[in-house]
C-alpha positions in Angstrom: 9.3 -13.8 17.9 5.6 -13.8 16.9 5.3 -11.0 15.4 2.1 -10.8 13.9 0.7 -12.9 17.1 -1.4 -14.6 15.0 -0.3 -18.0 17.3 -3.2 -19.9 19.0 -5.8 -18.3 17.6 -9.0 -19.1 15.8 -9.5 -18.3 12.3 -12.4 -19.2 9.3 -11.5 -19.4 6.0 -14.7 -19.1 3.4 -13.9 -20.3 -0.1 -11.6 -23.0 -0.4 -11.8 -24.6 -3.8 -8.2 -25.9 -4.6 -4.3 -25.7 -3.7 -4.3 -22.5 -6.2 -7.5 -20.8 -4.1 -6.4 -17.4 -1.8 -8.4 -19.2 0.3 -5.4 -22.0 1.0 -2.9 -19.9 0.7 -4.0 -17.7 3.5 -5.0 -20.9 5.6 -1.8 -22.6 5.5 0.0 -19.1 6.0 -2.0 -19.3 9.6 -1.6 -22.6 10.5 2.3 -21.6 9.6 2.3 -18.9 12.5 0.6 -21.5 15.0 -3.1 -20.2 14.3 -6.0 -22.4 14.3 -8.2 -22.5 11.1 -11.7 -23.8 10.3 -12.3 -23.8 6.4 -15.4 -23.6 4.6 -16.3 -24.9 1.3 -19.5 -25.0 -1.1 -20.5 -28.7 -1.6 -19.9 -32.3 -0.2 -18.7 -32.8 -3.3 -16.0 -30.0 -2.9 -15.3 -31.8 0.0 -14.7 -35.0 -1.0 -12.2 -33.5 -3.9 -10.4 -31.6 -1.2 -9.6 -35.1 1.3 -6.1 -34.8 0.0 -5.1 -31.4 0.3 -7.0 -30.6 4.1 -5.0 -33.5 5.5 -7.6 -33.9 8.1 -7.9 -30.2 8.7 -11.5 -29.7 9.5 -13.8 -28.2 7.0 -17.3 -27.2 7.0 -19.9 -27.5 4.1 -22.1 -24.0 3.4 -23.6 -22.8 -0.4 -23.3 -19.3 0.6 -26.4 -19.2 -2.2 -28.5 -20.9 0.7 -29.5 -18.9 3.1 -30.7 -21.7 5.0 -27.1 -22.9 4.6 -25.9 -20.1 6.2 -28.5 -20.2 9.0 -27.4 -23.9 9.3 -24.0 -23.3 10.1 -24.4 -20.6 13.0 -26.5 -23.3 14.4 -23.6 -26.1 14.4 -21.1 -23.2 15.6 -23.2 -22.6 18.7 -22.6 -26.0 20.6 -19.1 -25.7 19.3 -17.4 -23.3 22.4 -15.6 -21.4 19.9 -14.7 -18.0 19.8 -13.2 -17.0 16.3 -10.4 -13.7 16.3 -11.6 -13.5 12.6 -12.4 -15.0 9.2 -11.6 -14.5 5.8 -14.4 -13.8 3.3 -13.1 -16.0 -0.6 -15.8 -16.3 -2.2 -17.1 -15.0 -5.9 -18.8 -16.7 -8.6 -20.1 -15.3 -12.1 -22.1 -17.2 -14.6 -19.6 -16.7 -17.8 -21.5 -19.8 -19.9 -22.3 -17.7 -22.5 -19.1 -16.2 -22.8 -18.0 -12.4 -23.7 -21.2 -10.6 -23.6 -21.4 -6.5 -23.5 -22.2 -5.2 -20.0 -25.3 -4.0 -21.0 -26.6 -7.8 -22.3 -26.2 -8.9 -18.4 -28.3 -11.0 -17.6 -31.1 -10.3 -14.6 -30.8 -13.8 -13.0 -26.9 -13.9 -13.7 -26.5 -10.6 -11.6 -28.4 -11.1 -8.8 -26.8 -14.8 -8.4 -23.3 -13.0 -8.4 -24.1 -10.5 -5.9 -25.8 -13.0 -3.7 -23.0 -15.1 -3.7 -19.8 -12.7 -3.9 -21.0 -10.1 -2.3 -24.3 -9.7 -0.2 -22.8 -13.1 1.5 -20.6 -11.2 3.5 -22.9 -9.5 5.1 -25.1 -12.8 5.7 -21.8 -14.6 7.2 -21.4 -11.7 9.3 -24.5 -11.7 11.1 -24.8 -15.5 11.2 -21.1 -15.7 13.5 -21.4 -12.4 14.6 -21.8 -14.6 18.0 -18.6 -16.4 17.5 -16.4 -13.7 16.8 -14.5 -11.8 19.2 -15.4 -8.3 20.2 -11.9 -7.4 18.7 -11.9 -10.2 15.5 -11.2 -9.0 12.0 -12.6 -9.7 8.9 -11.0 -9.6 5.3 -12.3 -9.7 1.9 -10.5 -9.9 -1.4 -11.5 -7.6 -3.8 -9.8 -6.7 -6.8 -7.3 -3.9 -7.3 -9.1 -1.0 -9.9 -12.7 -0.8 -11.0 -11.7 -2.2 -14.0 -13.7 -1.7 -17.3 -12.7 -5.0 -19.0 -15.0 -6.7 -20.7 -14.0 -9.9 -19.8 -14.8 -9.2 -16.5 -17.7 -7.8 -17.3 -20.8 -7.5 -14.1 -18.3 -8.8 -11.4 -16.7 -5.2 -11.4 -19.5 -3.4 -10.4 -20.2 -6.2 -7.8 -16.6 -6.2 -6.6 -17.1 -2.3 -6.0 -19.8 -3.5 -4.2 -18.0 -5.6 -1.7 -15.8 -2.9 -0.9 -18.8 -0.6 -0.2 -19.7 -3.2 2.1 -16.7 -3.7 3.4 -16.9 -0.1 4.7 -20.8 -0.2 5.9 -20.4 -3.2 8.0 -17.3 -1.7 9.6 -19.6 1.1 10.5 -22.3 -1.1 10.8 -20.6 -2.8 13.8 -18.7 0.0 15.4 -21.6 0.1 18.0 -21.4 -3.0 19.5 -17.6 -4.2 18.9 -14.1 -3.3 17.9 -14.7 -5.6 15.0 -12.9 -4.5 12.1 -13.6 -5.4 8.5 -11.3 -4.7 5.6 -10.6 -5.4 1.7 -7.4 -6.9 -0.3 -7.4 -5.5 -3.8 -5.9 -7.9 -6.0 -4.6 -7.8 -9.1 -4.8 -10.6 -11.7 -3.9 -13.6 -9.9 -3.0 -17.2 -11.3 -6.1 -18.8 -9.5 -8.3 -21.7 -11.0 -11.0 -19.2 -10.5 -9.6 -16.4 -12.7 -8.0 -19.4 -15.4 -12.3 -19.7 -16.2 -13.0 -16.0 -17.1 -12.9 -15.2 -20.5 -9.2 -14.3 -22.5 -7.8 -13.6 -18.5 -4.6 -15.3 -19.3 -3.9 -12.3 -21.9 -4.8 -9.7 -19.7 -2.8 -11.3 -17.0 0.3 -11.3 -18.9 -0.8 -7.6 -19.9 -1.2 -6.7 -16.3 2.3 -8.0 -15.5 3.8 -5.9 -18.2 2.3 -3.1 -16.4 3.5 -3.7 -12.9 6.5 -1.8 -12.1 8.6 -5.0 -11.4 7.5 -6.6 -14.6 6.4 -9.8 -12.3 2.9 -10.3 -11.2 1.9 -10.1 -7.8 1.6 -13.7 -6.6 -1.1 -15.7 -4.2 0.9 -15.8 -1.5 2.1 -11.8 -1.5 -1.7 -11.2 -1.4 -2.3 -14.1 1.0 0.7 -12.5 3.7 -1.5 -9.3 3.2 -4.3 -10.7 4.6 -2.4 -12.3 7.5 -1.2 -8.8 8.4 -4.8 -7.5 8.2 -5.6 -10.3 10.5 -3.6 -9.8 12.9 -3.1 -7.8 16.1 -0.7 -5.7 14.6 -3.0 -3.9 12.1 -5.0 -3.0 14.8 -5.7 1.1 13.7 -6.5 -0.1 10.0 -10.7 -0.8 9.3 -13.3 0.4 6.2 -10.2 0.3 4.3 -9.7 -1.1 0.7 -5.9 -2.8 1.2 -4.1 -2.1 -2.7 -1.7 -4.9 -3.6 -1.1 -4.8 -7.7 2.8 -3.8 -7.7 2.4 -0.5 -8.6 0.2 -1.3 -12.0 -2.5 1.4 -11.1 0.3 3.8 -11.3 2.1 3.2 -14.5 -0.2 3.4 -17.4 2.2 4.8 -19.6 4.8 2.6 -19.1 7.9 3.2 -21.6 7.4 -0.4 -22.4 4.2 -0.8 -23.2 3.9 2.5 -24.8 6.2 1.7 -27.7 5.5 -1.9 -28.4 2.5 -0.3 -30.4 4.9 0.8 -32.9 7.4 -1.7 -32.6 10.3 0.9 -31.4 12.6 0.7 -28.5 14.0 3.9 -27.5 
């Protein structure tokens, strides 16, 4: 039985960049249920390195930092005679070349170029194939699962809170013209090539683990099956909503574990 009925239809998937990308995991979770997917990626370059893994699949170029990109690729869609019954929105970047710097150091230029890219995108991709998306399509973006204050992470918190907030507007935003629905996975720390180039994340993924109920951190492929749900038919009455998917680590600050490892005690 197809129970998520996800078989035969069209899906596009924004922000491939490797095997270990959301991005693939949720594509070849589709193409699994019968679905057909479209992927998009930044460069030719990024192209070329992905011949191997896409197989053939097709996959279409668009720096999501180019409007004219963007603008582009509605135009190739149009003599395409394709409808899509969603897409999945992948994509975040942050300048971290100078390393751990205080919030309050962020860079002008460095900002902007992160919210261009990870989050006003979105919205630019959504009114570009707003005319190749089903009057019932849904859209998902993958945010992350607290408005963390890591420093690490620094500006891409703020601009991940963002997302969601637009997450929410566009789903408003579209109510009067479709049943389009747009929603957000919330993440936490994942084992992506992505994450591995932000600052001392492999310590605060291991520390996130600890604080997971299960002691095991949520994997790629539990958050990809969370977007195939959102997706799909089946999560039909679910839209402006901000999807949690951290194992319970939100919940469990004071975990027995982690509370006496400070002092070295098990009790």
């Amino acid at each position: 039985m197809d129970f998520l009925g996800l078989k035969d239809k069209n899906f596009l998937v924004a922000g491939l960049a490797n095997r270990k990308s959301i991005a693939w995991y949720v594509g070849k979770s589709l193409e699994e249920c019968g679905a057909k997917v479209i992927y998009l990626v930044r460069s030719p370059d990024r192209k070329a390195s992905l011949e191997t893994l896409l197989e053939g699949r097709e996959a279409w170029i668009c720096d999501v930092e180019d409007e004219e990109q963007i603008h582009s690729l509605a135009q190739c869609f149009s003599g395409k005679n394709i409808l899509f019954d969603g897409f999945v929105h992948s994509i975040a970047f942050a300048n971290y070349s100078r390393g751990i710097q205080p919030f309050h150091g962020t860079l002008r230029k460095d900002f902007l170029q992160a919210m261009t890219i990870s989050c006003f995108s979105l919205v630019e991709l959504s009114r570009a194939l707003r005319p190749f998306l089903k009057k019932n399509a849904s859209v998902v973006a993958m945010g992350i699962s607290s408005q963390v204050t890591a420093e690490n992470y620094g500006y891409m918190s703020p601009i991940k809170a963002a997302l969601e907030s637009t997450v929410r507007f566009l789903a408003k935003s579209l109510s009067r013209e479709s049943e389009i629905r747009f929603n957000c996975v919330k993440s936490s720390p994942l084992k992506t090539s992505a994450s591995a180039g932000i600052p001392g994340y492999i310590e605060q993924y291991l520390y996130a683990e600890q604080m997971t109920l299960r002691k095991r951190a949520v994997t790629t492929q539990e958050v990809a099956n969370t977007v195939l749900f959102l997706l799909s038919p089946r999560s039909s009455g679910i839209n402006g909503q901000g999807i949690v998917i951290n194992a319970g680590m939100d919940m469990n600050y004071f975990d027995h574990s982690l509370v006496y490892r400070q002092e070295g005690e098990s009790k």
